[in-house]
Each structure stands twice: as structure tokens, then as C-alpha cells.
VOGU-3710 file (C-alpha; in Angstrom, 3 decimals, decimal comma):
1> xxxxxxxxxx> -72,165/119,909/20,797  -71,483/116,643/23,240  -71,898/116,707/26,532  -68,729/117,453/27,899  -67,160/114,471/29,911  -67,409/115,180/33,510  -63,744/114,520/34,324  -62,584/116,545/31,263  -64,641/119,605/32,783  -63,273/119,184/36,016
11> xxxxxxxxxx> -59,308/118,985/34,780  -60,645/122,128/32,843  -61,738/123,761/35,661  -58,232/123,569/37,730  -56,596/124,413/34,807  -58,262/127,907/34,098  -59,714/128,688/37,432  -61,877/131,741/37,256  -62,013/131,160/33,411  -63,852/128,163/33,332
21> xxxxxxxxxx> -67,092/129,772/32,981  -66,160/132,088/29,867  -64,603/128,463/28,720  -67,427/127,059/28,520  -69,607/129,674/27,267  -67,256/129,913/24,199  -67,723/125,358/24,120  -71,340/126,135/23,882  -71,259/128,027/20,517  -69,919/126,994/16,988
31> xxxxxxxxxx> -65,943/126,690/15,671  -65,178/129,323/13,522  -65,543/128,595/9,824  -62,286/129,234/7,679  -60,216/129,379/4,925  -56,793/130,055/4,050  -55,413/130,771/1,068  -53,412/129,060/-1,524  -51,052/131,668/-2,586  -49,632/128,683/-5,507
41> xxxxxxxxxx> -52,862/129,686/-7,127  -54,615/132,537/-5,782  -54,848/135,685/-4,632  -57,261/136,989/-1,996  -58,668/139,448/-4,749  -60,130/136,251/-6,807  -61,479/134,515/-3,883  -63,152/137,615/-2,585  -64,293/138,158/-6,118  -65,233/134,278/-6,675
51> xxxxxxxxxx> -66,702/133,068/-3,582  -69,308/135,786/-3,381  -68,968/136,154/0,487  -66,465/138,361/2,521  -63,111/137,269/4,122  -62,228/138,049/7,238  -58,153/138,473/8,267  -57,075/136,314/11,104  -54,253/136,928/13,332  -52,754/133,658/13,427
61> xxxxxxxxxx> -51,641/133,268/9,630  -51,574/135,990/6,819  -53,439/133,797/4,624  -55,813/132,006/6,705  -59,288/133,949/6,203  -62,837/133,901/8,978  -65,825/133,033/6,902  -69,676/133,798/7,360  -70,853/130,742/8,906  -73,630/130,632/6,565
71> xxxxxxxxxx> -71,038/130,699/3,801  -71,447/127,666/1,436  -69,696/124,272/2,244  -66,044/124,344/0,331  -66,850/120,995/-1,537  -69,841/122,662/-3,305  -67,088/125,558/-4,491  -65,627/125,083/-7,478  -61,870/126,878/-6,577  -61,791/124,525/-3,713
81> xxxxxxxxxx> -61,403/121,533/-6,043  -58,912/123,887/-8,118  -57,257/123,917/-5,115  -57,341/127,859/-4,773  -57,788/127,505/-0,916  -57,954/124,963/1,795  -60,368/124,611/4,147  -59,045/125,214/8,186  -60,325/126,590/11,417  -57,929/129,939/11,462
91> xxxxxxxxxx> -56,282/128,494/14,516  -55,104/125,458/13,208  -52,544/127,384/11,013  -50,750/128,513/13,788  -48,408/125,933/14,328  -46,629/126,612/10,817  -46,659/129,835/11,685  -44,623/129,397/14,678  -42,731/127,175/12,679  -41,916/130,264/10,420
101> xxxxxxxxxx> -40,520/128,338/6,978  -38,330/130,296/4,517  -38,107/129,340/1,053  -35,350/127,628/-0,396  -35,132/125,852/2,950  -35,445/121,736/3,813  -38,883/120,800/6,093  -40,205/117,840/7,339  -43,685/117,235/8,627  -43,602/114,468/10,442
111> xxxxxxxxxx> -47,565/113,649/11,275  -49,257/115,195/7,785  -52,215/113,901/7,288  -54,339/115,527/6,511  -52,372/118,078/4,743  -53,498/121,251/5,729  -49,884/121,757/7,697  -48,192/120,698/4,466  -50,081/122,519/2,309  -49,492/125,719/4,103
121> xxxxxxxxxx> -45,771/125,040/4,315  -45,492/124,428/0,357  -47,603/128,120/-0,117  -44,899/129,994/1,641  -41,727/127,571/0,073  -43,499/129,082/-2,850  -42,419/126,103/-5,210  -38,547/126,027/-3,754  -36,902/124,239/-0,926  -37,810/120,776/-0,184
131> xxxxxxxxxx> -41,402/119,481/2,007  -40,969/115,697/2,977  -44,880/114,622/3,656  -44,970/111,839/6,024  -48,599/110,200/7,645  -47,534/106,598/8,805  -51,339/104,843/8,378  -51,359/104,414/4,359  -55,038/105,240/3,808  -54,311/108,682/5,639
141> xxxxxxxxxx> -51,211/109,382/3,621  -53,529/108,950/0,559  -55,544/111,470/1,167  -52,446/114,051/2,292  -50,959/113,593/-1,547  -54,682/113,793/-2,790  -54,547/117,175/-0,720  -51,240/118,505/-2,007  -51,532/117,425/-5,297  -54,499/119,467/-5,433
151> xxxxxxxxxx> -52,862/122,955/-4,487  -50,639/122,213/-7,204  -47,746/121,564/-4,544  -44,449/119,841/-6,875  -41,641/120,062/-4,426  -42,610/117,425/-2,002  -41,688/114,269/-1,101  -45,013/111,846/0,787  -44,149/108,966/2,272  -45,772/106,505/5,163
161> xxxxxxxxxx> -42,932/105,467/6,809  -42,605/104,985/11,152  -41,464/107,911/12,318  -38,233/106,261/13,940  -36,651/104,956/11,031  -37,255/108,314/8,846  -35,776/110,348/10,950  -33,125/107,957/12,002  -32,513/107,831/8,140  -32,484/111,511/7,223
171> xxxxxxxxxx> -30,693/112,500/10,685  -29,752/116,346/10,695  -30,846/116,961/7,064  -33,925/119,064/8,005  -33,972/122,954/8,531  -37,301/122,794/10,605  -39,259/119,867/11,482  -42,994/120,056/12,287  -44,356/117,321/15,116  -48,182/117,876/14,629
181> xxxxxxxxxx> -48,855/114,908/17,081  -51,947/112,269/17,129  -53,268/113,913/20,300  -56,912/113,764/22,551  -58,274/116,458/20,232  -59,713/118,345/22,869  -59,989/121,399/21,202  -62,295/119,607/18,841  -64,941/118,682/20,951  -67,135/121,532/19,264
191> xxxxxxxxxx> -66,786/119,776/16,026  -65,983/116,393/16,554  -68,632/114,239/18,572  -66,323/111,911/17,866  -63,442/113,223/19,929  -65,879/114,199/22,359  -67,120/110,389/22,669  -63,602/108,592/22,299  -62,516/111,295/25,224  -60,855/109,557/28,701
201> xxxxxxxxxx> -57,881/110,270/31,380  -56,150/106,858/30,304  -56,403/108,064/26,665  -54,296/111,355/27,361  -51,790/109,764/28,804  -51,601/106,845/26,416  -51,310/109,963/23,732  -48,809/111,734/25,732  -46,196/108,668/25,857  -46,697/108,485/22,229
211> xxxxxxxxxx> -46,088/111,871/21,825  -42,982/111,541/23,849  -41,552/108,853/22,088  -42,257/110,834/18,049  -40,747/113,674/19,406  -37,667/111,876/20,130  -37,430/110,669/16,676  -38,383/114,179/15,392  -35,161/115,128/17,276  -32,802/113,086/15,029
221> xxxxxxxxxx> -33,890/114,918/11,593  -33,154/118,368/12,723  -29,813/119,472/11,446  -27,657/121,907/13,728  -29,115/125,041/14,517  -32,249/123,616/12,898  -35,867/124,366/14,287  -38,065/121,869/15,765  -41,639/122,627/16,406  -44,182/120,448/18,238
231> xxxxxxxxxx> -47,538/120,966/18,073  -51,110/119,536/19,108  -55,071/120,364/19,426  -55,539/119,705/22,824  -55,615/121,324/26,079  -54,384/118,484/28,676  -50,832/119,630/30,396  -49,935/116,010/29,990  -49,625/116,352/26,115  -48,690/119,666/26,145
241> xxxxxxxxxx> -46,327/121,393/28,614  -45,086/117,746/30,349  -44,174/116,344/27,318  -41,756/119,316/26,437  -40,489/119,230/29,557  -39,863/115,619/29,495  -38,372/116,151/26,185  -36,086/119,055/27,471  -34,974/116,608/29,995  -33,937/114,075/28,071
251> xxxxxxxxxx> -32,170/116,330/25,602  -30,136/119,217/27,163  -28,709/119,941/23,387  -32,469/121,354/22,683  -33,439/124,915/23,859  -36,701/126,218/23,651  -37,191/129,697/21,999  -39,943/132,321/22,267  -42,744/131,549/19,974  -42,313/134,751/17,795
261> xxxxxxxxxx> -45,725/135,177/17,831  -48,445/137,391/19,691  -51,835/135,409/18,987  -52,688/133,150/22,009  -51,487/133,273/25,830  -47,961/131,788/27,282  -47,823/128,124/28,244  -48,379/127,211/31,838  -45,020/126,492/33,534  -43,142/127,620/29,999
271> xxxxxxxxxx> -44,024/130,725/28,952  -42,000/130,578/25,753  -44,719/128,017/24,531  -48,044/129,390/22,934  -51,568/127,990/24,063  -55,103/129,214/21,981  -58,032/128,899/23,806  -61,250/129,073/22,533  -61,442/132,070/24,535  -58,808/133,029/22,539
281> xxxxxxxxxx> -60,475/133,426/19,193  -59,445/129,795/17,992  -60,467/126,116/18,646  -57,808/124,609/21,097  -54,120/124,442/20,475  -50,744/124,546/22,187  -47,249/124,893/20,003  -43,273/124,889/21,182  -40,855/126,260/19,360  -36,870/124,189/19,902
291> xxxxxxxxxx> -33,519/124,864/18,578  -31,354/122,265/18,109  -27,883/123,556/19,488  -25,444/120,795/18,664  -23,578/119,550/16,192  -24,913/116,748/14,189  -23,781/114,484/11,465  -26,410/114,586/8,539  -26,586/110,719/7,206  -29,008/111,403/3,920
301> xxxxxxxxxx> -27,611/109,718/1,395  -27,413/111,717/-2,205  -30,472/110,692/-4,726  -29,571/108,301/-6,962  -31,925/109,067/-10,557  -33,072/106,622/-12,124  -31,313/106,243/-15,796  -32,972/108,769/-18,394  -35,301/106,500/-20,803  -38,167/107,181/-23,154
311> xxxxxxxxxx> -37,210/110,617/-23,929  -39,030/110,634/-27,636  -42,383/109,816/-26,023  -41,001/112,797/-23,113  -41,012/115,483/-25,581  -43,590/114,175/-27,540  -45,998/115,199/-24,386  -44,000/118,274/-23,741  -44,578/119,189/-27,047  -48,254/118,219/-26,902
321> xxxxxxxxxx> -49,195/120,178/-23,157  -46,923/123,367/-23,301  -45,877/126,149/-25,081  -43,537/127,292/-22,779  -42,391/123,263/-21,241  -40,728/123,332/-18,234  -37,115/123,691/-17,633  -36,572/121,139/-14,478  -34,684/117,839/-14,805  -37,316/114,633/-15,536
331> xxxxxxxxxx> -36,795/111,516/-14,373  -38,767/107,997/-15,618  -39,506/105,574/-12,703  -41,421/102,649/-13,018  -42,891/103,733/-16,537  -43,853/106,840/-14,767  -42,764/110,834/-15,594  -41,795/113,222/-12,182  -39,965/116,370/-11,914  -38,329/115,378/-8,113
341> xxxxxxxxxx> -37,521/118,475/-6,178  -34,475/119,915/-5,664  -31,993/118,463/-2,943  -33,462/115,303/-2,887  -31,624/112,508/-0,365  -31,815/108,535/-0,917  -35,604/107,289/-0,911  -35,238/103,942/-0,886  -36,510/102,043/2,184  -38,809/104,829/3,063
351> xxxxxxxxxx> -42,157/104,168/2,180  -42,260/106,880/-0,549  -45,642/107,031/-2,542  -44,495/110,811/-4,428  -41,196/112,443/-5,196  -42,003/115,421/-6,954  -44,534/116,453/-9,721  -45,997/113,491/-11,287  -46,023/114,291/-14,777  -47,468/111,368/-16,835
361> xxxxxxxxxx> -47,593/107,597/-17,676  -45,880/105,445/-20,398  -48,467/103,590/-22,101  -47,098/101,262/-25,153  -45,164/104,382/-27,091  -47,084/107,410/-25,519  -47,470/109,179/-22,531  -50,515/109,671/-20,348  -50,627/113,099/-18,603  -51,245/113,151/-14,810
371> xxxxxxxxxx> -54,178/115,395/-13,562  -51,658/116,198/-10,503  -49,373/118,123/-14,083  -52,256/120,468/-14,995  -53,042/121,296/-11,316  -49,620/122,594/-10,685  -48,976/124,334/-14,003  -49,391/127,811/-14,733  -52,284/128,600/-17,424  -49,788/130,498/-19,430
381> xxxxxxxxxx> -47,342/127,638/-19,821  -49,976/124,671/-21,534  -50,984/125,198/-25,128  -54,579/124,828/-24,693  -56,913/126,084/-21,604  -60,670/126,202/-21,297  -61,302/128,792/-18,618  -64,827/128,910/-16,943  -66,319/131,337/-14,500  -66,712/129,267/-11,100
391> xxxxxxxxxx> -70,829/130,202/-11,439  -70,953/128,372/-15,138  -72,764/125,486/-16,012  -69,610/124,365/-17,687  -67,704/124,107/-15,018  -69,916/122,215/-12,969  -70,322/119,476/-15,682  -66,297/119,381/-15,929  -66,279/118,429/-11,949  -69,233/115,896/-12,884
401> xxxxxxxxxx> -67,465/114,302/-14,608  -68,934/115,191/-18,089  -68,011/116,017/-21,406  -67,662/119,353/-22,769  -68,498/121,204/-26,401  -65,506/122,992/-27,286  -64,274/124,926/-30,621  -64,108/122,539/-33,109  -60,499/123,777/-34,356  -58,417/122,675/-30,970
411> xxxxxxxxxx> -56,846/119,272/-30,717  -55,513/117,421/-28,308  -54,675/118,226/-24,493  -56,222/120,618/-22,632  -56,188/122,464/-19,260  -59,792/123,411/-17,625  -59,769/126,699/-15,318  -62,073/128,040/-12,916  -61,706/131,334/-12,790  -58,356/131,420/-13,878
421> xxxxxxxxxx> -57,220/128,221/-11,830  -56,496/125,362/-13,335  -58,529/122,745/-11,880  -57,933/119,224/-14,517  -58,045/118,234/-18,015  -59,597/116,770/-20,643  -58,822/116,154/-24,436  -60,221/117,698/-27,406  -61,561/116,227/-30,817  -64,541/116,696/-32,909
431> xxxxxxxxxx> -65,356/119,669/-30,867  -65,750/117,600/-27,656  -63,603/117,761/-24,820  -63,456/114,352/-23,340  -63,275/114,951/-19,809  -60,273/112,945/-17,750  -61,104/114,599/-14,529  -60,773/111,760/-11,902  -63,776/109,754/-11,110  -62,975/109,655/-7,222
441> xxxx> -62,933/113,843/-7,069  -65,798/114,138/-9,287  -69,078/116,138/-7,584  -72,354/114,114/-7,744
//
């Protein structure tokens, strides 16, 4: 690791007093390696079966899973890019777990990029509800749909919009809003040099305003009794337990509420907040849990679908993927298929890149499926699936990028499993499976 900044260690130093020396033994050794399950696609039974190395439970998210730390990296692992697990310190999950989502219900993640917030959050909606994605640098909210598209996630909305005019839009539609905030990333000094390097006093507070001022917006989405959850990975007081406080201040119709949870230590100076220490069996993280107590007036508009076109060359690819097609309302925008999620508001002037499942393309009378359509369906529902064990040579060309020899007698579309989980597609003729696997994922 870095050498820690000399500052940083002495800030550390008042802040855990006779501590600081188990502290920094713990800085001195690696992160914890991690998983957590993707229970859209998998079940810890085929992972532990799969991955050929054991899982260990972790107290700060039923699905999130200690690995050996000789355990191989997830990109060489062919469920990863089926999207049967995301990689994630253990500790990192604990925010949404605070956050405590319940299916069926609305949820905005304000700060998503990456995704692994998000893609936790659609795993327990289970499919239901409605996730609104949002990462306000473009190239980052890329990779966040790349990320949920992968683990098959088809009720969520990503978007790249400033925080201040989403959540001025969409005021009090949200049941729980996450604030995962751009932050000093102190606890990832152990594996970030970066961090470590880009580290100063002047950047934590320039982080903390910032902080201050998305939480404010965050405020405006939460509907009445609604849940509001701010989060970070660092350890400064500034970005932590002041900002709340400053928040609180400002905004007497918040209250904060006990965390729910057991993992970590209380906050310093608000003891309802949660802080994980490295000592604590994590990296470095600090979450507060808010409840919105007044009334609001929700200002979401209704979605407005797009007219119903092209419905022969619609059925003609439901017809062509599935045997059992799917029963949710499809909409045609822009010469492009999506199944939008239930309870959708008014997207326009929002910097939406995804409303839903992406099904397909019109291209001049037919439709071109979307690999993001076989990674959320169910192997049962398509018509024709090639499943490969994840240690098959198969299935290691597929992710190259390669062509496939297939039974000479199926035509036409078809899913390509790992294991069971559908990770892309190809189509067959000739007894070739032309692979359509997208050339940015593709292993080399």
C-alpha cells in the first residue's frame, strides 16, 4: 500500500485515540476480496458449485460472500460475465443494507456509478418496484447500465442528469433514496494508490460542501414518510457526521433513525449513524439512515408511451426468441423495443439513456434482439439455449468472441448459458452458431 499521508495519519490518530495502532496494523494488510450474489440469476449453491473455491458469509449483506484471496480474478470467471455475481468488498454493501429496500417499492440512487449499489437494490426488488439509476459524468453512467444490464436487471430507469434538477423533478415520488456521495475515499487507500495519492485536507472539505449541497437535492425526491440514506467510503468527520448534522440543521422535517443494523460501531457525536472500520472487518465506511416526516407534494408527471407501432415485426421476434413470450406492455421508441417498468413518471428532460428492458432494434422490416433481452430472460422462457459448463472450451470461445458448432437441426435465435445462466446470444444456421456476443465485453 501508499504511504499514508502524514496529515491523514495524524487526523486518524485524534480520531481513534488508543486505536490508532490496531488501525494501522489492519492499513498494512490487504482489503478483503468479495462477492455478492446475484439472486436474479443465482443461487449460492451454483456459485459454490461453479467457482471451485469456498464462500464465506459476511455480516453486512446476506448475499455478499468473503473469498480466498488467492481466488481467481472475477473477469477470468465465466458467471461473472453472466452476471451471476458482482464483484464488492463485503463492506461496501452495507449502505443498501441500511437502506433496507422492499419490493414493489420506488428507489432512487442518486450517485450509481458504478453499479454495485444498484445492482444490489434490483436483487432484492427481485424484478418489481421501480430503481431510477442516476451517475451525472456520462462515461460513468455507461458503464452503470453496462453493469445492470448484465445482472439481467429490467426494472430500472439510468439516467445522467445533475442531481438538482432530478430530484427537483421527481420531488416526493421516491420510497427510499440512496446518496452514495463522491467522497475522499479514505477507506480505499489499501486498494487505491490513487486515492491514496489524490489524498489532502482542502480536498475533504471541498468533498464535504459537495456532499452537502447533493444531499439537499436528495431531500426533495423523498416522498412523506420516505427513507433517505446517505452514505460514503471515508473516514473524515467532515464528510461524515458534520455533514448530517449540517443537513439536520437545515432541515428540521428530517429525523434520523437507528441504523437497524449491528455490523460496525455508532457514529461519533450520532450514535444512530453506523461507521466500519477496517478494524471492523470491512474497508472504511460511514452510513445515516433519515426519515422524511412531512408532507410533500409529489410533482412526477405520469409517463406518456410512445404510440404502439411495428407490432408485426414485434411478434415476429417474440415468436422467433420465446416459447413462453413475455406478458409486460412493449413500447417502440426511436426504432427501438423496451419493456419500461412499472410506475414509470415523465422522462423527458432527464438525461435518460434506459427505461426498462431493451428488447431489440427495428432494422428495415425486422427486429434485432438486444444482448441486454437474453441476459435478463429466464432459460425456460427462449426457444433455443446452448448451455455450457463454466470449465468448457465452448464457453470460453462464446466470450471470445467466436463461433460455435451447434446441432445442425436448430435455426435461428439462440440463448448461450453458463452453467445454467444465460450469459448472450448468437444465431444458428448450417450448424454454426454465429456468435453476437458484444465485441467491447468479449475476453481476449
Amino acid at each position: 500500500m501508499e504511504e499514508l499521508p502524514p496529515e491523514f495519519r495524524k487526523r486518524m490518530r485524534q480520531m481513534l485515540g488508543a486505536e490508532f495502532p490496531a488501525f494501522l496494523s489492519c492499513m498494512s494488510r490487504p482489503s478483503v476480496r468479495g462477492i455478492r450474489l446475484n439472486p436474479l440469476k443465482a443461487t449460492r449453491k451454483l456459485l459454490e458449485k461453479s467457482l471451485g473455491f469456498p464462500l464465506c458469509p459476511s455480516v453486512f449483506s446476506p448475499f455478499s460472500y468473503e473469498i480466498p484471496s488467492d481466488a481467481p480474478k472475477p473477469g477470468t470467471i465465466p458467471l461473472h460475465h453472466a452476471g451471476a455475481f458482482y464483484s464488492q468488498e463485503p463492506s461496501a454493501a452495507s449502505a443498501v443494507t441500511i437502506l433496507n429496500p422492499r419490493p414493489g417499492e420506488k428507489i432512487l440512487d442518486l450517485c450509481a456509478a458504478p453499479g454495485g449499489k444498484s445492482t444490489q437494490i434490483a436483487g432484492i426488488l427481485g424484478g418489481g418496484g421501480l430503481l431510477w439509476s442516476n451517475e451525472v459524468v456520462p462515461g460513468r453512467a455507461k458503464v452503470l447500465l453496462s453493469n445492470l444490464e448484465r445482472l439481467g436487471v429490467k426494472n430500472a430507469v439510468v439516467s445522467s442528469c445533475h442531481p438538482e434538477i432530478l430530484c427537483e423533478r421527481l420531488s416526493g415520488f421516491f420510497d427510499r433514496v440512496l446518496v452514495d456521495a463522491p467522497c475522499s475515499e479514505e477507506g480505499m487507500f489499501r486498494r487505491d494508490r490513487g486515492a491514496v495519492q489524490s489524498w489532502s485536507v482542502e480536498h475533504v472539505r471541498s468533498c464535504a460542501a459537495r456532499q452537502l449541497l447533493i444531499l439537499r437535492s436528495a431531500a426533495r425526491a423523498v416522498r412523506e414518510n420516505g427513507i433517505l440514506v446517505y452514505s460514503t467510503c471515508t473516514f473524515s468527520r467532515e464528510e461524515n457526521e458534520e455533514t448530517v448534522l449540517a443537513f439536520l440543521k437545515e432541515h428540521p422535517d428530517f429525523s434520523l433513525e437507528p441504523s437497524g443494523v449491528e455490523f460496525g460501531r455508532p457514529g461519533f457525536d450520532l450514535p444512530r449513524a453506523r461507521r466500519i472500520f477496517p478494524m471492523d472487518g470491512g474497508d472504511g465506511h460511514f452510513a445515516a439512515r433519515l426519515r422524511r416526516l412531512s408532507p410533500c407534494v409529489c410533482r412526477a408527471v405520469p409517463f406518456d408511451p410512445p404510440k404502439a407501432g411495428g407490432q408485426k415485426v414485434v411478434q415476429a421476434l417474440l415468436e422467433e426468441v420465446f416459447q413462453i413470450p413475455p406478458e409486460e406492455k412493449i413500447v417502440c421508441s426511436g426504432g427501438r423495443l423496451f419493456v419500461p417498468p412499472a410506475g414509470l413518471p415523465g422522462l423527458s428532460g432527464l438525461g435518460v439513456i434506459r427505461a426498462g428492458l431493451l428488447l431489440g432494434e427495428i432494422r428495415t422490416g425486422r427486429v434485432e434482439p438486444a444482448h441486454a433481452l437474453f441476459l435478463a430472460a429466464k432459460p425456460g422462457m427462449l426457444r433455443n439455449v446452448l448451455d455450457f459448463p463454466s470449465d468448457s472450451r465452448q464457453i470460453r470461445a462464446f466470450l471470445h468472441g467466436e463461433e460455435l458448432e451447434t446441432d445442425p437441426s436448430l435455426k435461428g435465435y439462440a440463448g448461450v448459458a453458463v452453467d445454467g445462466v444465460l450469459t448472450g446470444f448468437g444465431k444458428c444456421s448450417g450448424g454454426r452458431l454465429k456468435n453476437r456476443y458484444p465485441k467491447g465485453l468479449r475476453i481476449y
